[in-house]
N, C-alpha and C positions, 0 to 999 in steps of 0.2 A: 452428075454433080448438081448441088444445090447451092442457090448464095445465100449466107445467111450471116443476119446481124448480130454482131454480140456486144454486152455492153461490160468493158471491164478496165484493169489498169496494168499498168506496165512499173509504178513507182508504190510504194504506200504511202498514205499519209491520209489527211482530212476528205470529205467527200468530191471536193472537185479534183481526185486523181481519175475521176469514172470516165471514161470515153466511149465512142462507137467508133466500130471497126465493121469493113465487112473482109467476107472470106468464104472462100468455097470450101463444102463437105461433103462429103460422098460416102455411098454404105460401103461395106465389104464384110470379110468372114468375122470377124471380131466386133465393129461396129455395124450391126444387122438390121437393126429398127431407125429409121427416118421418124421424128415427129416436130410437128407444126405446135409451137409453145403456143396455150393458151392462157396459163396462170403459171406463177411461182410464189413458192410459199418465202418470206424471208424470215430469218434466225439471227439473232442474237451474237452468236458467234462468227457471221461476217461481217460483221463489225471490228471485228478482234483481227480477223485475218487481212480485211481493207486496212485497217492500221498500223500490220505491223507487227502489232504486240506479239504475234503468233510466228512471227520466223527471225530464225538465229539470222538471215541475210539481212540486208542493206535494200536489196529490191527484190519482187518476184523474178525467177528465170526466166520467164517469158510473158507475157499479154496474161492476165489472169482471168478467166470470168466466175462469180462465184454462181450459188444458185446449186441446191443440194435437194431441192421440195418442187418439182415438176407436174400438171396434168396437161395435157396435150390430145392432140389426134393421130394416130398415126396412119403417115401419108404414103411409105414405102417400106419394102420387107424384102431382106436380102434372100436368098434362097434354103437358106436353115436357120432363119427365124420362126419358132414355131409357137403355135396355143396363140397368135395375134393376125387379125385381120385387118386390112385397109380399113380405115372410117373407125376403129376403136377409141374412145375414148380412156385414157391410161394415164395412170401417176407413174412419174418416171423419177427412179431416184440414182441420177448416174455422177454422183458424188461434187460434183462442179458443174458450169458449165451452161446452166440454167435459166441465167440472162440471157436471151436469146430468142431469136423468133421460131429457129428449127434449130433442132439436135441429133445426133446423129449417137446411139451407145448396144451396150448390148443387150439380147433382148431377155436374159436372167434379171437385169434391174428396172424391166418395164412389169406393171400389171394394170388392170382392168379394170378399170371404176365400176363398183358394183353401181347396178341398176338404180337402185334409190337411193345411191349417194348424189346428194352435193357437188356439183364442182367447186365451188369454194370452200366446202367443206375441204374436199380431197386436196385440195391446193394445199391446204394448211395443215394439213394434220398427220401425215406420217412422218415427219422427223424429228417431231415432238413427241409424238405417242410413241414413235419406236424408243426413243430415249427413255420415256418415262417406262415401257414394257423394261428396258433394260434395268435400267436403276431397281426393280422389283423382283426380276428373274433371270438378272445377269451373275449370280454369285454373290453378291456381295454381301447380302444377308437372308438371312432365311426368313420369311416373317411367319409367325406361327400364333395360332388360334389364342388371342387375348393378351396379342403385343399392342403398344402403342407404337403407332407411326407420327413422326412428326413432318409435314413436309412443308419450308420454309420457301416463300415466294413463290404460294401456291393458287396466286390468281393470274401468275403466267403460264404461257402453252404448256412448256413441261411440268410443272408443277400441278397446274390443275390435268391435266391426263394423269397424273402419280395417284390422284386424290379419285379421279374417277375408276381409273382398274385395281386402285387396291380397296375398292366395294367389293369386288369377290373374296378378299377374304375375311375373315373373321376378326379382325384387328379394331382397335382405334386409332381413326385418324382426328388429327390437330392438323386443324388448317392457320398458317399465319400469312395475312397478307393486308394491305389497306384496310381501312374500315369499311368504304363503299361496297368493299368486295366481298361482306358475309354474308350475303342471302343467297349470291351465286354460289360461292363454296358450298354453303350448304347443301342447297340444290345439286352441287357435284357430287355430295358423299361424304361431306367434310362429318365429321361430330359434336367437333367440338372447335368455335372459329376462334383467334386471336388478332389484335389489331397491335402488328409487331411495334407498333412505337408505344402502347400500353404496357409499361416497366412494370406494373403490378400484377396485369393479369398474366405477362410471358413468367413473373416470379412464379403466380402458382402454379404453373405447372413445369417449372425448373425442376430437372432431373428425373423426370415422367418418360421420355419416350426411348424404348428400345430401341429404333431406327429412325436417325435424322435424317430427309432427305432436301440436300440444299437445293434448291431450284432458282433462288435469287438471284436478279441480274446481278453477272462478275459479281458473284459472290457477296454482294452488299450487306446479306443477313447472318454473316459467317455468326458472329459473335450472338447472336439470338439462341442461333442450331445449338452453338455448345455451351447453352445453357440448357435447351433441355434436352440433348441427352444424357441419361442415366450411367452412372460408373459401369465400366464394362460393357457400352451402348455400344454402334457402329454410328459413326458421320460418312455419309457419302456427299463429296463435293460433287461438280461438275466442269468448275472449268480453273476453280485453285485449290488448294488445300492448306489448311492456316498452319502456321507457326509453332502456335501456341492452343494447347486445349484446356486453358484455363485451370491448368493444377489436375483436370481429372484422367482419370485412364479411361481413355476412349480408343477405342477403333474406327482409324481415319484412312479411308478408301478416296481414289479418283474413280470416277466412271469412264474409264479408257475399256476401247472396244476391243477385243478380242477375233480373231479370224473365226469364233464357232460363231460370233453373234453376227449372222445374215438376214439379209431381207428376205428370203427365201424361207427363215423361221419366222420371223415377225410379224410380216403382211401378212400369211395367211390369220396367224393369232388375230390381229385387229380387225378385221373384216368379219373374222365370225363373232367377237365381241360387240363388235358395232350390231351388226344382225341381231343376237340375243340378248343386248342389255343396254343397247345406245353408245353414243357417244356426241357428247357436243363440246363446241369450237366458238369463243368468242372474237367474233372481226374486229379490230380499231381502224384498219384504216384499208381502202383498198385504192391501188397507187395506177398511174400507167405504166406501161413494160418499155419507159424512153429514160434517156439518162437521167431528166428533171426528176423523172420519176420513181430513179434507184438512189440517186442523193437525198430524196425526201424521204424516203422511206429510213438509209442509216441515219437522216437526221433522228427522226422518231426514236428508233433504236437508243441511240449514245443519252440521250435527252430522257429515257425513261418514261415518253407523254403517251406512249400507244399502249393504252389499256386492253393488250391481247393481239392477235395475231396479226399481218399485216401480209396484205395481197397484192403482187404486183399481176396486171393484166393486159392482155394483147389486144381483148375485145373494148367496143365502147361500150 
């Protein structure tokens, strides 16, 4: 048995529902891997789920901790935990949970920080990049040799991972996001940048991109997307789907996961992409792993002032 702190809530509401609790964990045949949190990456969408917005109930059922973006050490191995050794450093993605100094899950959702990765890097970057992998090669559209890609709010984590893996293929990509943020895009892959509150330049390329992929916080640049995509285009949201598509015949998709799309396909995908064509990760903010330091960070979140990823950490 291990004691270990977590930081979460038992009510929804604004950020002072966060508390510390402690509580003991222990391995066994299901939960196999012990690891000692070093970083957690936070998303966007725990903001949604701290407030509520995301459940038909009145309160969580129980003490909730979120935290889905883990790298850690791992300190203990149940007896058929295999492919990990004591002292590993590992991105752990066990769906929750993740506030926390130690975790306890199984050991199909740990893997192994490559060598020359970053731990900051790693912290932040596979539940963005697996997202953005999906939104590309989860079904929802094909993208084929001399499509336009549109990807909207793409100087955030998912959006600019959309904009860096879909450099393998053959397409154009339209980047729209702030204006500060077109030398990076470019830098990412972009082709062609837009400064979505520019009404003239989002015109000329109204009704241009075969595949929109919305990436905007809560949906902010719905109305931009279905502008350009093209009659008969796809819109992929991510966390609403609009109303209304502006009079056009579009194809409007959620990015909802599927039991085929596993971490067991994705991580290896991103690891040998990282290896053969890079990948980078812009930090805004890197927090501590205490409760000041999980309220400040959904402050950042709701507020829209953290230009890119945000790290909460264990270490000083």
């Amino acid at each position: 048995m291990v004691t270990a702190k977590t930081i979460g809530f038992d009510r929804f509401g604004d950020v002072d529902v966060f508390e510390e609790r402690t509580g003991e964990i222990a391995l066994n045949s299901t939960n196999n891997v012990l690891v000692k949190v070093k970083k957690v990456g936070i998303n966007p969408v725990e903001a949604f789920v701290r407030s509520g917005k995301m459940s038909r109930s009145a309160a969580p059922a129980q003490f909730h901790v979120l935290g889905n973006e883990v790298v850690g050490e791992v300190v203990k191995l149940y007896d058929n935990a295999s492919n990990l050794s004591i002292g590993d450093n590992v991105i752990v993605k066990p769906g929750a949970g993740g506030y926390a100094d130690y975790l306890t899950t199984n050991a199909r959702n740990v893997f192994k920080v490559p060598a020359e990765m970053p731990l900051d890097f790693a912290a932040g970057f596979s539940a963005t990049a697996s997202t953005a992998y999906w939104a590309l090669y989860g079904g929802f559209y094909d993208l084929k040799k001399g499509d336009t890609l549109a990807v909207v709010g793409a100087s955030g984590s998912v959006g600019n991972f959309v904009v860096q893996l879909a450099k393998s293929f053959d397409v154009t990509i339209i980047a729209l996001a702030s204006a500060h943020n077109e030398a990076y895009l470019k830098e990412s892959g972009a082709n062609v940048f837009i400064d979505y509150r520019d009404s003239d330049a989002v015109a000329a390329y109204a009704n241009k991109a075969d595949f929109v992929v919305d990436a905007s916080l809560f949906n902010k640049g719905e109305k931009v997307a279905l502008q350009l995509v093209k009659e008969g285009g796809t819109y992929l949201g991510m966390t609403t789907l609009p109303q209304d598509t502006l009079g056009k015949n579009v194809k409007v998709v959620f990015l909802s996961r599927t039991p085929a799309m596993t971490n067991a396909v994705v991580m290896p995908f991103l690891f040998k992409f990282y290896e053969e064509h890079g990948l980078t990760l812009k930090i805004a903010e890197t927090l501590p792993l205490t409760v000041a330091g999980v309220q400040e960070a959904h402050r950042l979140i709701v507020s829209d002032r953290a230009a890119g990823k945000i790290i909460l950490t264990t270490e000083d």
